[in-house]
GUTORVO-784029 format. One record per residue (C-alpha): x, y, z; residue in three letters. Coordinates in steps of 0.001 Angstrom, whole numbers, padded with zeros to 6 digits, m for minus. Example, Ala and Ser with C-alpha at 12.3 -4.5 7.8 and 13.67 -1.06 7.14 Angstrom:
[r [012300,m004500,007800],'ALA'];
[r [013670,m001060,007140],'SER'];
% end
This chain:
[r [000000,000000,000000],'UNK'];
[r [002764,002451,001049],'UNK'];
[r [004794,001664,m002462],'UNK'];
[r [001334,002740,m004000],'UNK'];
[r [001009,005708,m002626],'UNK'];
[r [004441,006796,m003641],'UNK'];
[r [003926,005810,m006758],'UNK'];
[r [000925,007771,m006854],'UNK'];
[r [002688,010566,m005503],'UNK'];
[r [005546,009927,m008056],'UNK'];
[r [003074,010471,m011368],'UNK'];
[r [001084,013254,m009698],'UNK'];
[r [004262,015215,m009175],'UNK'];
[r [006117,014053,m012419],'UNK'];
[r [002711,015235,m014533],'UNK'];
[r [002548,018283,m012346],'UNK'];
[r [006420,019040,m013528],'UNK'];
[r [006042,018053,m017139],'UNK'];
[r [002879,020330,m017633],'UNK'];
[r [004953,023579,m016834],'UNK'];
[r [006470,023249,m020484],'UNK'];
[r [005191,025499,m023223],'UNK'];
[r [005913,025439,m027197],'UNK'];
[r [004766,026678,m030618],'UNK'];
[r [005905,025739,m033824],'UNK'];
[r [004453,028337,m035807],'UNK'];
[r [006041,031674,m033968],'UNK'];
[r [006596,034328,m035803],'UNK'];
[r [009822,036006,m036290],'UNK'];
[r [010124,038993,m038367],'UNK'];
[r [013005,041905,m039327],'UNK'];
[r [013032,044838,m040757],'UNK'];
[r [016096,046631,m042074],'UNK'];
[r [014742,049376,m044741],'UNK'];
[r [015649,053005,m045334],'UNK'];
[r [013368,055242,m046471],'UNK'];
[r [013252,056347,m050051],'UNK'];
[r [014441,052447,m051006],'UNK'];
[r [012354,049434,m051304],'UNK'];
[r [011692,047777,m047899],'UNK'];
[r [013874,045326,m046663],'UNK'];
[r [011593,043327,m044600],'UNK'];
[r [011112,039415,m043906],'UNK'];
[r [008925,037321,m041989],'UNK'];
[r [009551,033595,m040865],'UNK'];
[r [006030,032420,m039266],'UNK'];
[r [007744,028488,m038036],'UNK'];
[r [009769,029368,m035328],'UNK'];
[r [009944,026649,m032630],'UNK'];
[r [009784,027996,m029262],'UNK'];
[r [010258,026395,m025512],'UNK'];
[r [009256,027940,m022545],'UNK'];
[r [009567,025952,m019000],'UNK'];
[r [006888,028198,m017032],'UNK'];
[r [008395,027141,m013847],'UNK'];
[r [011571,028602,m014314],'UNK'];
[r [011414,030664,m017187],'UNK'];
[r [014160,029386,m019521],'UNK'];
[r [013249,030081,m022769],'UNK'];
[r [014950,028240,m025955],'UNK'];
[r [014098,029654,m029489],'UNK'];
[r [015031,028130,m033303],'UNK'];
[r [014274,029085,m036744],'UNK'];
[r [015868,028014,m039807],'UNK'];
[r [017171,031216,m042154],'UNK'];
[r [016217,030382,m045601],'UNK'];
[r [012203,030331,m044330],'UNK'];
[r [012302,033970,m044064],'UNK'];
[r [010044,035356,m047055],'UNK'];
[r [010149,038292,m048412],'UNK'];
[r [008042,040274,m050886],'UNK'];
[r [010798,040374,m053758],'UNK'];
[r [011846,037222,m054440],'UNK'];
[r [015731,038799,m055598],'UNK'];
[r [016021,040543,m052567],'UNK'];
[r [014863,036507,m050654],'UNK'];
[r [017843,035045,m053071],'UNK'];
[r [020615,037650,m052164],'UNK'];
[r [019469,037167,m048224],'UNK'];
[r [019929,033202,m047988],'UNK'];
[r [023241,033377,m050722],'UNK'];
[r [025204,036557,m050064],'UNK'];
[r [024551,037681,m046491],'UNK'];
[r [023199,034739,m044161],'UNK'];
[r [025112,031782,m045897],'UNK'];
[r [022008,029357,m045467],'UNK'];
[r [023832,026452,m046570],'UNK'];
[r [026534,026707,m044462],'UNK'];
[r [024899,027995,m041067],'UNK'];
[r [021017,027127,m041952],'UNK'];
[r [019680,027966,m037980],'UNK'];
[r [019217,030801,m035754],'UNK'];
[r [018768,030201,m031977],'UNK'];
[r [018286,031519,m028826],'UNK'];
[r [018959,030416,m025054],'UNK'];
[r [017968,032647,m022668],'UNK'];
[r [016019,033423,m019460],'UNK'];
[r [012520,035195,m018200],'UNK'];
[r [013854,036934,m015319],'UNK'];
[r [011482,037386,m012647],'UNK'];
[r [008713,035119,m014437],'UNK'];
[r [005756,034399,m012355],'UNK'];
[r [003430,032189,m014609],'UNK'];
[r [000947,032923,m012260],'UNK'];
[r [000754,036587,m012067],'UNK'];
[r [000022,036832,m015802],'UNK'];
[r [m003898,037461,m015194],'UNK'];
[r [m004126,039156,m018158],'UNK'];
[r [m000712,041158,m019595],'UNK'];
[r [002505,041426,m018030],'UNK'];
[r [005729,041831,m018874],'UNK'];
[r [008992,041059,m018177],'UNK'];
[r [013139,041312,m018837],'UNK'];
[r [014087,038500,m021391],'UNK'];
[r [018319,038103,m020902],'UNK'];
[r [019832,035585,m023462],'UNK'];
[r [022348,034396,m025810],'UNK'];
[r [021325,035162,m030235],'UNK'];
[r [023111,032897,m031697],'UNK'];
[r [023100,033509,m035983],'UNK'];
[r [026177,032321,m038350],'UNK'];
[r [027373,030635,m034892],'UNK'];
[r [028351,034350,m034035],'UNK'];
[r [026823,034993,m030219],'UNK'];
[r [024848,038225,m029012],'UNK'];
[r [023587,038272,m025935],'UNK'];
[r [020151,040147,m026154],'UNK'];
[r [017830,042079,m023598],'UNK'];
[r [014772,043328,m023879],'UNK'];
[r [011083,043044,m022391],'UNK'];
[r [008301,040478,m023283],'UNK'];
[r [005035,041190,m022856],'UNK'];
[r [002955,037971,m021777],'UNK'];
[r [m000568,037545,m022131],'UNK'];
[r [m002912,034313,m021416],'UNK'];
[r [m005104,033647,m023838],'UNK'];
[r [m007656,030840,m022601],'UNK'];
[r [m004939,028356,m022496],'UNK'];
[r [m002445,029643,m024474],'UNK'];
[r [000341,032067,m023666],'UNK'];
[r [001358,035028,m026378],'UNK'];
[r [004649,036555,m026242],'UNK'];
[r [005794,039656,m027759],'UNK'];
[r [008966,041336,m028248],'UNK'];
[r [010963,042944,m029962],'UNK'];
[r [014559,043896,m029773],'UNK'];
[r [017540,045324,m032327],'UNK'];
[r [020548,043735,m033590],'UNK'];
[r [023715,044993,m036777],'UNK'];
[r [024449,043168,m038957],'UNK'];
[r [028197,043402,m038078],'UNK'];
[r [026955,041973,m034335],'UNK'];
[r [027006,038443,m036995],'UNK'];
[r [029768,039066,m038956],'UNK'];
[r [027388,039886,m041882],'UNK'];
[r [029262,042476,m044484],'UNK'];
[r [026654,044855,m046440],'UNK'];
[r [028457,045163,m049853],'UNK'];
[r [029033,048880,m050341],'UNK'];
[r [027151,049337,m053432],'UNK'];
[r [023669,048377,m051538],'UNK'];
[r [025034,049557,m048172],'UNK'];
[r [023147,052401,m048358],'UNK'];
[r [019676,050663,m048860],'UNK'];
[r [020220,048458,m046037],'UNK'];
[r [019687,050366,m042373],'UNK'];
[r [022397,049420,m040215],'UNK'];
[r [020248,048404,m037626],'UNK'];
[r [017856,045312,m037923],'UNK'];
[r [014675,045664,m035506],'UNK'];
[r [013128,041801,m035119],'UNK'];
[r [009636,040933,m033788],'UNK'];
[r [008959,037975,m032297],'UNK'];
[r [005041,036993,m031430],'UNK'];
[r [004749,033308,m030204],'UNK'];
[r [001498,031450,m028995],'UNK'];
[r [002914,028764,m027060],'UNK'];
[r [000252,025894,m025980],'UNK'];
[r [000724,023498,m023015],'UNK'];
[r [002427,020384,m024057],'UNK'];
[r [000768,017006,m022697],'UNK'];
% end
């Protein structure tokens, strides 16, 4: 009876531990890098795969480069070829951390700091910025957004379009993580 129990015990608090995990696979990560008076530089990736562990608020994030779209199909070409190498480094990550995350004070919106390591053409930036949570029946929405150069990933604008390209890239994220069973 007492190995029962424990067992018992064992599931309720293993399920109770596993159901604090959160995930999407269709997050959406987009960038913008235009300057006015030239076409927009703009992309949008809408299957980034997102982890967040709502009991301690790590939060992982990847999203392969060459599933960025953008409205000119050239501009889409000279992205993956020229300036991301997609064949040779093909992910972007990020590792980081929700500091101060409370899954249970997020009643409606709140935010808070995001700390963490971007990781694109294996070149490492750490990143911080705020995320605003909000609950959504049982879903969780995050929302961020944050700023990167391209020279933070050793990307080199060739000088002849250098001036069409702003040298700072401001990325969105907006992920609708669900529970995972």
């Amino acid at each position: 009876m007492k190995k029962l129990k424990l067992l018992i015990l064992f599931l309720f608090l293993s399920a109770s531990v596993f159901a604090q995990k959160y995930y999407t696979k269709t997050g959406t990560t987009e960038f913008r890098a235009s300057v006015k008076a030239f076409e927009p530089v703009a992309a949008r990736n809408n299957s980034t795969s997102a982890v967040l562990d709502s009991k301690t608020g790590n939060i992982a994030a990847l999203l392969f480069i060459n599933a960025f779209h953008f409205k000119v199909g050239l501009m889409q070409e000279h992205f993956n070829e020229n300036y991301m190498d997609a064949n040779k480094f093909p992910k972007a990550t990020f590792r980081g951390k929700i500091e101060t995350f409370n899954f249970s004070e997020i009643l409606d919106v709140k935010e808070y700091p995001i700390k963490g390591i971007l990781t694109v053409r294996d070149e490492k930036k750490e990143i911080n910025t705020t995320g605003k949570f909000t609950k959504q029946g049982d879903k969780l929405k995050l929302e961020a957004t944050f700023s990167v150069k391209p020279e933070d990933f050793n990307i080199k604008i060739p000088k002849i379009v250098s001036k069409k390209i702003a040298g700072t890239i401001h990325v969105t994220i907006d992920y609708e993580f669900i529970e995972k069973k």
